[in-house]
C-alpha positions as CSV (number, residue, x, y, z in Angstrom):
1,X,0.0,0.0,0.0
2,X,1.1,3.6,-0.6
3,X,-0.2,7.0,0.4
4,X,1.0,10.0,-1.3
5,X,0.0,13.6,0.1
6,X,0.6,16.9,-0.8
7,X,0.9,20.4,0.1
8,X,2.9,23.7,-0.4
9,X,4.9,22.7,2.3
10,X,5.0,21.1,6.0
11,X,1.8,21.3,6.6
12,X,1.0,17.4,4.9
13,X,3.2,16.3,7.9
14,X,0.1,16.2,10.5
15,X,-1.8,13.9,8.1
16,X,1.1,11.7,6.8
17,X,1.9,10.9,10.6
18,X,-1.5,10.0,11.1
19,X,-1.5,8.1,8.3
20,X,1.7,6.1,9.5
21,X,0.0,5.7,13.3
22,X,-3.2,4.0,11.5
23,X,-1.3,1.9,8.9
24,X,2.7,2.0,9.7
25,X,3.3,-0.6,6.8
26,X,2.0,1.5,4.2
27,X,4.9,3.7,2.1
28,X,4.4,7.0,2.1
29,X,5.1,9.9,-1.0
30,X,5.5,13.5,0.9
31,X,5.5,15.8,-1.9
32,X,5.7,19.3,-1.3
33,X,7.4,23.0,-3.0
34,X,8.0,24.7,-0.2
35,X,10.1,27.3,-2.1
36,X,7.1,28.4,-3.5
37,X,5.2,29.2,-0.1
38,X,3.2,30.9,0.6
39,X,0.6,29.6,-1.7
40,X,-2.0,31.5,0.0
41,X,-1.1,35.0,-1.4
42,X,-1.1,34.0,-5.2
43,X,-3.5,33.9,-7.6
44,X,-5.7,31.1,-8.0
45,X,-4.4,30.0,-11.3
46,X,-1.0,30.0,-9.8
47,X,-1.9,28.0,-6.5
48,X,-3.2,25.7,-9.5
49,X,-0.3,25.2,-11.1
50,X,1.4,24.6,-8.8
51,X,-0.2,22.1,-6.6
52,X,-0.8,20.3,-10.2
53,X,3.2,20.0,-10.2
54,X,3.2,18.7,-6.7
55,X,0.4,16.5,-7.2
56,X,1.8,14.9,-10.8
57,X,5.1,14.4,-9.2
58,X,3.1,12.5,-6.6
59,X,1.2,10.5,-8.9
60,X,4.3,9.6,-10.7
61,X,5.3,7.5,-7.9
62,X,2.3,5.2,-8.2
63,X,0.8,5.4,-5.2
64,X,-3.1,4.2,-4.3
65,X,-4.8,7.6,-3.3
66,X,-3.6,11.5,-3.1
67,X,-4.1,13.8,-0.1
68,X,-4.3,16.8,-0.7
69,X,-3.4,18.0,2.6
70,X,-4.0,21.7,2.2
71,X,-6.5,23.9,2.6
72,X,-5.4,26.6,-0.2
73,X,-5.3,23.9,-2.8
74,X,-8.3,21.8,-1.8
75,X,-10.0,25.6,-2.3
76,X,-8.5,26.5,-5.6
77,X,-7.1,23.0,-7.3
78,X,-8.7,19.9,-6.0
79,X,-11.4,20.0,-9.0
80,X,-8.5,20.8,-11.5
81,X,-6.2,17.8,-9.5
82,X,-9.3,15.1,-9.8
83,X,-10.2,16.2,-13.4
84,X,-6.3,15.0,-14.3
85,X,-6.2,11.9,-11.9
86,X,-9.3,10.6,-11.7
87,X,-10.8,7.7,-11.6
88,X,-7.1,6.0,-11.7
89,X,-6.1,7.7,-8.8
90,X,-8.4,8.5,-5.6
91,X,-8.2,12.0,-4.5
92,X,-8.8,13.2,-1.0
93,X,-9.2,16.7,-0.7
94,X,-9.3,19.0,3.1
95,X,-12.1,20.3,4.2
96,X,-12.2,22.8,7.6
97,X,-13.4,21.2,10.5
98,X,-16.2,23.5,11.0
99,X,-19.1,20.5,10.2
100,X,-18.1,18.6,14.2
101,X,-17.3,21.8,15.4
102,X,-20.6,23.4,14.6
103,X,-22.3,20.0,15.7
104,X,-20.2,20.0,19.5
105,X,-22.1,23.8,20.0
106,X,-20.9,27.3,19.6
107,X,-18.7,29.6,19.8
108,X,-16.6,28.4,17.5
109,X,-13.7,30.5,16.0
110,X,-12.2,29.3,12.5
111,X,-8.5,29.8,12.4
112,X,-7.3,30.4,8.8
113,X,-4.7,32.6,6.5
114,X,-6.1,36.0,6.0
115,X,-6.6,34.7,1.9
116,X,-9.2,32.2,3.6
117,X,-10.8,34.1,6.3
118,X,-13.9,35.7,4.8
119,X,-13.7,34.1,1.8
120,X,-17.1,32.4,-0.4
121,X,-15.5,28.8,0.1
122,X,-15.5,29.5,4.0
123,X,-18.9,31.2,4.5
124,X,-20.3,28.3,2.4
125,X,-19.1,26.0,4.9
126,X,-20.3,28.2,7.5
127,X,-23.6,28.5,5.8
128,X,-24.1,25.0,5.2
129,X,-22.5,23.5,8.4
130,X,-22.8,26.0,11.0
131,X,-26.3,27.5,11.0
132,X,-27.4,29.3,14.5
133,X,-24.1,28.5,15.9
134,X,-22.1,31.6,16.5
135,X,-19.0,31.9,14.3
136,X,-16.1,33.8,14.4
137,X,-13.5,34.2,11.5
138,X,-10.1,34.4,12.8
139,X,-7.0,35.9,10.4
140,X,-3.7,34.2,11.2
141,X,-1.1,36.8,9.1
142,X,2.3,34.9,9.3
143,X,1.3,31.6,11.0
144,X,1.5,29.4,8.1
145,X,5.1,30.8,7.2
146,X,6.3,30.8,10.5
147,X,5.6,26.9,11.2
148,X,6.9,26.3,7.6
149,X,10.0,27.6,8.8
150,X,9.8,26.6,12.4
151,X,10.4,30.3,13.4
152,X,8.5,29.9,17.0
153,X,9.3,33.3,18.4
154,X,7.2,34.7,15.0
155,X,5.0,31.5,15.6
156,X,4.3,32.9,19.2
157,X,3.8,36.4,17.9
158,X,1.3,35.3,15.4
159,X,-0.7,32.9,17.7
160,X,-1.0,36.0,20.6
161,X,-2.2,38.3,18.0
162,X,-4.8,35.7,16.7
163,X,-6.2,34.6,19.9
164,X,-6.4,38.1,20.7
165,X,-9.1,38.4,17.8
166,X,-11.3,35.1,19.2
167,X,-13.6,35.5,21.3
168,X,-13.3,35.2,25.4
169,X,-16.3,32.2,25.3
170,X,-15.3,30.1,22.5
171,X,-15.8,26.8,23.2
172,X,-14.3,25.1,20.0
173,X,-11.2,26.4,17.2
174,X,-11.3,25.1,13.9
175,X,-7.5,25.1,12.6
176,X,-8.4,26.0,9.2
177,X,-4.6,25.3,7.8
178,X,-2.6,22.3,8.1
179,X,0.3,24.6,9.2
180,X,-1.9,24.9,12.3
181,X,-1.9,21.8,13.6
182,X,1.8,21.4,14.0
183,X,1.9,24.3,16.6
184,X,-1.6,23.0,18.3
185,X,-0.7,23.2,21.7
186,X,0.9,26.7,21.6
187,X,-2.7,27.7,19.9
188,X,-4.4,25.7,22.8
189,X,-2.1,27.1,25.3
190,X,-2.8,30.9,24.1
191,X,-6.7,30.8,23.9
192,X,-7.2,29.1,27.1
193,X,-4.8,31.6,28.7
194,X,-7.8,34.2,27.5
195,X,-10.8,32.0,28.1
196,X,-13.8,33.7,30.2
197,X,-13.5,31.4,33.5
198,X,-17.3,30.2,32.5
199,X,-15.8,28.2,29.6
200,X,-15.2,24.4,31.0
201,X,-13.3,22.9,27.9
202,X,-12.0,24.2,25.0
203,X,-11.4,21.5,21.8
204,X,-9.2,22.0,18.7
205,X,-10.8,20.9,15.5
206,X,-7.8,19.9,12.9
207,X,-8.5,17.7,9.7
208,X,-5.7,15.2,9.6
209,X,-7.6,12.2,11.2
210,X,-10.7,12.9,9.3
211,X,-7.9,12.9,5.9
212,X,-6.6,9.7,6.7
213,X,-9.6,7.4,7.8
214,X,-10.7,8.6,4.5
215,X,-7.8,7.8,1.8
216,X,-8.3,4.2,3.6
217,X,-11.8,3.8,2.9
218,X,-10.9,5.2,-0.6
219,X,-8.4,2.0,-1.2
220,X,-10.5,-0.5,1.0
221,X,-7.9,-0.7,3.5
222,X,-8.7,-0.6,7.1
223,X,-6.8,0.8,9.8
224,X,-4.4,-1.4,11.4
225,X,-1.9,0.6,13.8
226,X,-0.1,-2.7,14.8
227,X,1.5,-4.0,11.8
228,X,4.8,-4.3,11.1
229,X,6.2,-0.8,10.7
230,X,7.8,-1.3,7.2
231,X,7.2,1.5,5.0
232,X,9.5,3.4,3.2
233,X,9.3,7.2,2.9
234,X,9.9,9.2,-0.7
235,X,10.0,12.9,-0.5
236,X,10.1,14.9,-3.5
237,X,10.8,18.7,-3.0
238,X,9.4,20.3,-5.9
239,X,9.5,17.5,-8.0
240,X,12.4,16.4,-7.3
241,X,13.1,13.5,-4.7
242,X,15.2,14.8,-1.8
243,X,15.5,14.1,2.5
244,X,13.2,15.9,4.7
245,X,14.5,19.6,5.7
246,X,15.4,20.6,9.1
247,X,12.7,22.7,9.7
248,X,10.3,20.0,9.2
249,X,12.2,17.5,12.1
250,X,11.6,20.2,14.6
251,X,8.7,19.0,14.9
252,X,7.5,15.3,16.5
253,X,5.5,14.6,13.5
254,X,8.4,15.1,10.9
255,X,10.4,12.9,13.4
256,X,8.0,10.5,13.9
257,X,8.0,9.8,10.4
258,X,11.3,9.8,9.8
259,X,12.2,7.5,12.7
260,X,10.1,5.3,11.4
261,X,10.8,5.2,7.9
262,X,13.5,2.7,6.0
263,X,15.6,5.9,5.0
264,X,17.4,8.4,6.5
265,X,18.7,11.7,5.2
């Protein structure tokens, strides 16, 4: 079995470990271009383009299903990346959490880049999932770059000015960009520190789990955590295959992989 996923940069690396904790004997295809982050910025035929390139380059490798583990080209590509690899290829696409957010009760406050927030695709998801729940939009400026990079003081900064924009009673944030979910507990860790004392719990709503059970059901696989941890890890860097860069093994998840995989840089 093999998993491919894709995104501008480290943010695939949430859903690929999840991937490897529900099936560590499948091979995984991390295919990424993140000299060409921030995707978020550009223009929708050029977040196209390029996710195309990412996603051909992932195809290429012959694996059994695509994630497209970003929200930026799940927005703007996902039609034009299924249009090119479907039916051959199953494509998995990543869709805000907003849906079990909305369901668990308001507030909820939806994390995204500042591209994102406010935009048709995100008020439709609002509109159709969130009805008489209240909803706050969120603008992360900076975020998404800084985890690329692992810059955490500008991680920090950019976390403290978002949770100063969400609301004291929240009860739920939807992390609206893969990025996100790789600096989790510094976005738990600022909210709460914010929270009205009347607010008992506060849950993060990220997409990677959701991602992965789904590429499974795609293939017919089912999860199985404890089999024999033999997959081998490809990672292509614009194309090209290459090791994983040091930003992204500052992290547990890019270790996780790594550590597991039957290559090393």
């Amino acid at each position: 079995m093999k998993i491919a996923l894709m995104d501008s940069g480290n943010g695939l690396l949430a859903a690929a470990a999840t991937v490897h904790r529900l099936r560590p004997d499948a091979d995984l295809v991390l295919s990424s271009d993140p000299a060409s982050m921030p995707w978020g910025p550009r223009t929708p035929e050029d977040v196209i383009a390029r996710a195309l390139g990412c996603a051909r380059a992932a195809a290429a490798q012959g694996p059994d299903a695509l994630i497209v583990a970003c929200n930026t080209a799940s927005v703007y590509a996902l039609a034009a990346i299924r249009a090119e690899l479907e039916p051959e290829l199953p494509v998995i696409g990543t869709v805000p959490a907003i849906k079990p957010a909305a369901a668990a009760g308001g507030p909820v406050a939806i994390w995204a880049t500042p591209v994102t927030t406010g935009s048709p695709y995100q008020r439709g998801l609002i509109r159709d999932f969130a009805t008489g729940v209240e909803v706050t939009e969120v603008p992360c400026p900076g975020l998404a770059d800084a985890v690329q990079h692992a810059d955490m003081a500008a991680a920090d900064a950019a976390i403290a000015a978002a949770a100063a924009l969400t609301p004291r009673n929240v009860r739920g944030v939807v992390l609206g960009c893969t990025h996100y979910e790789l600096v989790a507990e510094r976005i738990r860790a600022a909210v709460e520190s914010r929270l009205s004392p009347a607010v008992p719990h506060l849950t993060l709503y990220g997409s990677a789990e959701a991602v992965a059970a789904q590429a499974l059901r795609r293939i017919g696989s089912a999860p199985a955590p404890d089999a024999e941890p033999s997959g081998r890890l490809t990672v292509l860097l614009g194309g090209r295959e290459g090791a994983m860069e040091a930003a992204s093994l500052t992290y547990p998840e890019g270790r996780s992989l790594l550590e597991a995989a039957a290559v090393r840089p």
